[in-house]
C-alpha positions as CSV (number, residue, x, y, z in Angstrom):
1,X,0.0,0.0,0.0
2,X,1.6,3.7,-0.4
3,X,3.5,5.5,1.7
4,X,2.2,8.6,3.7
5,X,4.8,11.2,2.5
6,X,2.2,13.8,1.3
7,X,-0.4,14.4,3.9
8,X,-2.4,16.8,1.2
9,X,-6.3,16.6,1.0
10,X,-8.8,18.3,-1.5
11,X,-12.1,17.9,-0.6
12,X,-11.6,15.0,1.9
13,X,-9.6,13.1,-0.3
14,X,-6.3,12.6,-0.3
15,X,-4.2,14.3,-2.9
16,X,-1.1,13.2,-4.5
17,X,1.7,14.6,-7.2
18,X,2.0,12.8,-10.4
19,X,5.8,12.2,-10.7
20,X,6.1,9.5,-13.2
21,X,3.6,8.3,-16.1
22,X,4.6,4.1,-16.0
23,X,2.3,2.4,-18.6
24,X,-1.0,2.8,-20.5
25,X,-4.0,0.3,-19.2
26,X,-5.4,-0.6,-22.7
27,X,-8.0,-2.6,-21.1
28,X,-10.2,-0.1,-20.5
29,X,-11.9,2.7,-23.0
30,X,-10.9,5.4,-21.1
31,X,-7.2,4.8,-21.4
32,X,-6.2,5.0,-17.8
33,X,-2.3,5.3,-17.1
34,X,-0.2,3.2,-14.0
35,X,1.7,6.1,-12.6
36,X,4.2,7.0,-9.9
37,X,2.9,9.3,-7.1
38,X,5.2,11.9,-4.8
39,X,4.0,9.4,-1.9
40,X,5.8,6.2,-2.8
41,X,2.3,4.9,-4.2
42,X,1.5,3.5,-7.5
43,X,-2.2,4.6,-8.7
44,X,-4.2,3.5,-11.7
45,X,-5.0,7.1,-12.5
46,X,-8.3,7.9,-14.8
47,X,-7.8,11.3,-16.6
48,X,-10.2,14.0,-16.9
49,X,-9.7,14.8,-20.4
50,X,-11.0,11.2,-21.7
51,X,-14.1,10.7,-23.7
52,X,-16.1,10.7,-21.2
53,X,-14.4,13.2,-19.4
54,X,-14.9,14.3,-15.5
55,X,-18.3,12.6,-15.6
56,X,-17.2,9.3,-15.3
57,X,-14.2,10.8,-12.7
58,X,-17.2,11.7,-10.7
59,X,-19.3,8.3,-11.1
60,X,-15.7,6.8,-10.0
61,X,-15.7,8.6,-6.4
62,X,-19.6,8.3,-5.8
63,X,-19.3,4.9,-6.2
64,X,-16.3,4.3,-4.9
65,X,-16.9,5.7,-2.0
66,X,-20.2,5.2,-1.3
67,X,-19.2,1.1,-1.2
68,X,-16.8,1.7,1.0
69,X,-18.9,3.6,3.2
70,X,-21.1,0.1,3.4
71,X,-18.4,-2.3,3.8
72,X,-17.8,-3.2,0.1
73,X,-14.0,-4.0,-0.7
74,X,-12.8,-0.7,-3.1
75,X,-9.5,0.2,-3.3
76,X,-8.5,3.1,-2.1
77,X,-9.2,6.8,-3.9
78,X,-6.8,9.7,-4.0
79,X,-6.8,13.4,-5.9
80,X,-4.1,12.7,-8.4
81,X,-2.0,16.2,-9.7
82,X,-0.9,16.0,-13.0
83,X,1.4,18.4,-14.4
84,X,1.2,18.7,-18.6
85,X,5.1,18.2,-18.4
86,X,4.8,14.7,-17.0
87,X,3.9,13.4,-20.9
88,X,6.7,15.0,-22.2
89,X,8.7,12.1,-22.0
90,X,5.9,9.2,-23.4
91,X,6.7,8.2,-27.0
92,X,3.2,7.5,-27.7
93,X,1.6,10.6,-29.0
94,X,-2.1,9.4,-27.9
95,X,-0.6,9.2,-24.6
96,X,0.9,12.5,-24.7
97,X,-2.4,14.3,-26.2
98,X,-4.1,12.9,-23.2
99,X,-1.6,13.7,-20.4
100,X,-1.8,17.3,-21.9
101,X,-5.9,17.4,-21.7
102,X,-5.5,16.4,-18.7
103,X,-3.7,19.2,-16.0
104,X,-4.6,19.6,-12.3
105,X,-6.8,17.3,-10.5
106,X,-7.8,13.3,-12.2
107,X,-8.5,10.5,-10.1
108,X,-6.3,7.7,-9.1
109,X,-6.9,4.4,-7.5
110,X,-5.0,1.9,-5.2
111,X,-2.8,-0.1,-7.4
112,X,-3.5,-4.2,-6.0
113,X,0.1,-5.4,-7.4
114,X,-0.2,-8.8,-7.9
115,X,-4.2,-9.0,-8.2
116,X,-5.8,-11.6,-11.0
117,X,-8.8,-11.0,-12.7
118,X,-11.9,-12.5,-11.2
119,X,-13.4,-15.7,-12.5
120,X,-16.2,-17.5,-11.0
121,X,-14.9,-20.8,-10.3
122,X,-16.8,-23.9,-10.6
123,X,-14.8,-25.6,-7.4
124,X,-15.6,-23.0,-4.7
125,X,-18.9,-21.3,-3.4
126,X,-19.5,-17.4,-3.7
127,X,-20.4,-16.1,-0.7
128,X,-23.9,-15.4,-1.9
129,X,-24.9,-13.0,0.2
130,X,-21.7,-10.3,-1.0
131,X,-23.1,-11.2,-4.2
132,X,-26.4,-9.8,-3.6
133,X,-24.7,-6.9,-1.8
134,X,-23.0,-6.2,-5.2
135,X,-25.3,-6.7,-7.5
136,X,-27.6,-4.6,-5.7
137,X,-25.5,-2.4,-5.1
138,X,-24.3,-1.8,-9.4
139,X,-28.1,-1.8,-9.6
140,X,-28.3,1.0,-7.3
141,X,-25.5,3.1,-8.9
142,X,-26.7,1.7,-12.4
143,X,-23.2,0.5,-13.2
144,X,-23.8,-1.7,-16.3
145,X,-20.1,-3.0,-16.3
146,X,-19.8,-6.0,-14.3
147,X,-20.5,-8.3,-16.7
148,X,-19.0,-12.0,-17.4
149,X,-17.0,-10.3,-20.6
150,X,-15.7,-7.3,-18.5
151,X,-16.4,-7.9,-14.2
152,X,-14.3,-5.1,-12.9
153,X,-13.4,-7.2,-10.4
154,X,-10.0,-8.3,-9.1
155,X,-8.8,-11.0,-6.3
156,X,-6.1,-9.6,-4.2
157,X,-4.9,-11.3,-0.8
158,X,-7.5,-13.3,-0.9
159,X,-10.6,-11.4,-1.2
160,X,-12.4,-9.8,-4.2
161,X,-12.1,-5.9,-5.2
162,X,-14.2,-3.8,-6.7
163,X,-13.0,-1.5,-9.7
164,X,-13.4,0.7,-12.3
165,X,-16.8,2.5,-11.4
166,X,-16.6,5.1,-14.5
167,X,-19.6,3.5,-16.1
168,X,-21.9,4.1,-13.1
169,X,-24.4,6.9,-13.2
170,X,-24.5,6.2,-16.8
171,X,-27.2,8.1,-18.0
172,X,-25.5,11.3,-16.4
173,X,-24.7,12.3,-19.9
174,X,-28.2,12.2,-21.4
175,X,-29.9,15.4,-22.1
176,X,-31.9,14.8,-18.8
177,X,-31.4,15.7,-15.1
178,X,-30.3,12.3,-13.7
179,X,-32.7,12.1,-11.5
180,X,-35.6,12.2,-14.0
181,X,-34.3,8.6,-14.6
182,X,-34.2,7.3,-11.9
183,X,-37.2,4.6,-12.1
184,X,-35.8,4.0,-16.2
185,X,-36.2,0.7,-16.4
186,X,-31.9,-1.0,-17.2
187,X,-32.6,-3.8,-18.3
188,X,-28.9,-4.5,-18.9
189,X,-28.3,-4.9,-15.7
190,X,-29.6,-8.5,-16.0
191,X,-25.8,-9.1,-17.5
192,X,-24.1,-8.6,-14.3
193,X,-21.5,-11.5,-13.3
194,X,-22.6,-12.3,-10.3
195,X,-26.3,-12.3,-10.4
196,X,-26.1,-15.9,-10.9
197,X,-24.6,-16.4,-8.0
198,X,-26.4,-13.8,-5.5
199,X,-28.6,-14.7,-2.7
200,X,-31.7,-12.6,-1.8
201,X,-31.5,-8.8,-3.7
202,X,-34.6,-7.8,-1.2
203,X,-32.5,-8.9,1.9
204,X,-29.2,-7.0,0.3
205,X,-31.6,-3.7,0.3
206,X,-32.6,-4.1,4.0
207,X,-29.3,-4.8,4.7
208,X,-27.7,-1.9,2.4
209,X,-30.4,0.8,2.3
210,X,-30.0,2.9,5.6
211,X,-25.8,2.8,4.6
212,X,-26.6,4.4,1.5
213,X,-28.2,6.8,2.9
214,X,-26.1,7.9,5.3
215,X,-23.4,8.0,2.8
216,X,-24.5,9.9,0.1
217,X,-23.7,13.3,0.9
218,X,-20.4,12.3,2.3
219,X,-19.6,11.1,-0.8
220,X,-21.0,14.1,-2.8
221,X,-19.0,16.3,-0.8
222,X,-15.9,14.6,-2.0
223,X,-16.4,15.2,-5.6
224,X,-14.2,18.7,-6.5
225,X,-16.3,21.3,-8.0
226,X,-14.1,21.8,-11.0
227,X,-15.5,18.4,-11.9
228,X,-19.0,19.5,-12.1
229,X,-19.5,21.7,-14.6
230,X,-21.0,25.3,-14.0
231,X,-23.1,24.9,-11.0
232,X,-21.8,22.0,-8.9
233,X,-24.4,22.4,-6.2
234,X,-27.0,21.6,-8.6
235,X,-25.3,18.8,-10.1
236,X,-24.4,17.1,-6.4
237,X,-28.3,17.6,-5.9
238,X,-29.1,16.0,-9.3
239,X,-27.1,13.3,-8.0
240,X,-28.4,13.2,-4.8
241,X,-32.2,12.9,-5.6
242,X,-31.1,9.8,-8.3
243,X,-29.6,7.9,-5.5
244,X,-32.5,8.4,-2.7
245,X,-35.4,7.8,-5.7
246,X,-33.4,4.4,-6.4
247,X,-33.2,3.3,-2.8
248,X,-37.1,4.3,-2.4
249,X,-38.1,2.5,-5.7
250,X,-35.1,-0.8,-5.2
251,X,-38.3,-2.9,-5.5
252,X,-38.8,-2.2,-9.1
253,X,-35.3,-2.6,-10.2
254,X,-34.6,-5.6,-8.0
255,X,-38.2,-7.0,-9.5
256,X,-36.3,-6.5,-13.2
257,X,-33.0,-8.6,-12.2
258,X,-34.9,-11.7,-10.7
259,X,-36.9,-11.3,-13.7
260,X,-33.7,-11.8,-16.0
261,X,-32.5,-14.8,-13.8
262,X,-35.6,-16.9,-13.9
């Protein structure tokens, strides 16, 4: 795990410096970059200036820390500062293009060295009830990428890790106030990996729903402004009513996944 050399925070979360770009993660869409931080750490840092730009930085930190907040295994979050310099030396000019549209604050999260990608395995039992908790959970959050192709999930000393949250809160860059979906019906969450797997979705929501709750505007308050566009107190509110309408209406979209597993 990193060091604690700098002690910085913005907005409650920690912030490091950007001192090395390592590698590119082609894995994922968004191009996110292993880099060096000035606190001994290595962080799988998401970039600001990606397609989907600070949208999905701000999906990553709602989610992220929200699961926390309820016990779920996430990796830890940090501020990551990014200097336009630190691309100067990457011989890949997508890499550089990015680096460049990418200055000041992007999102980095706890590198797990050592972690395999997760595979359901025929020889040992899920715990079924963490499987509800995630499913309902991505349900929740409306993160339509956990899916057997592409789980986002990793198994580090011996437990399972959630990552890569950017697709949550999809429908944030509709022409619509996020909230006004909030009882769309996502059927594609019927894909998700471990839904097969999961024991009750009702009994995840009793067990889940008064932790959400209690984090939501802890997590909102952790988002930086600069993130959210021209009015951020209007956005975090957006947010805020999409999350509580989900919780009060979990029947409906926990009615859709058991439909998709019968």
């Amino acid at each position: 795990m990193p060091g604690t050399a700098t002690q910085k925070s913005v907005g409650g979360l920690r912030s490091v410096e950007a001192i090395r770009y390592v590698t590119a993660l082609r894995e994922g869409g968004s191009l996110p970059g292993l880099v060096e931080g000035d606190d001994d750490g290595t962080w799988v840092v998401k970039f600001h200036g990606a397609g989907q730009g600070p949208g999905a930085l701000v999906a990553e930190v709602l989610a992220g820390e929200i699961g926390r907040r309820i016990g779920l295994p996430v990796p830890e979050l940090v501020l990551v500062e990014v200097a336009p310099e630190l691309g100067h030396a990457e011989p890949d000019p997508e890499i550089q293009e990015l680096i460049a549209a990418s200055p000041g604050l992007n999102l980095g999260m706890d590198f797990l060295p050592g972690s395999l990608p997760f595979a359901l395995s025929p020889e040992e039992e899920f715990d079924r009830e963490l499987a509800a908790d995630i499913v309902f959970f991505d349900a929740l959050i409306t993160n339509i990428d956990r899916t057997p192709r592409n789980p986002n999930l990793l198994t580090w000393h011996g437990r399972t890790w959630l990552i890569d949250h950017g697709a949550a809160f999809y429908r944030q860059h509709g022409a619509s106030p996020l909230a006004d979906t909030a009882t769309t019906p996502t059927l594609v969450l019927r894909d998700h990996v471990l839904l097969p797997v999961a024991g009750s979705l009702a009994e995840a929501g009793e067990r889940l729903t008064i932790g959400v709750g209690e984090a939501i505007d802890p997590a909102l308050a952790l988002v930086p402004d600069e993130w959210l566009g021209e009015d951020p107190a209007e956005r975090r509110e957006d947010f805020r009513l999409f999350l509580e309408r989900r919780l009060a209406g979990q029947a409906g979209f926990i009615a859709e996944l058991e439909a998709g597993d019968e």
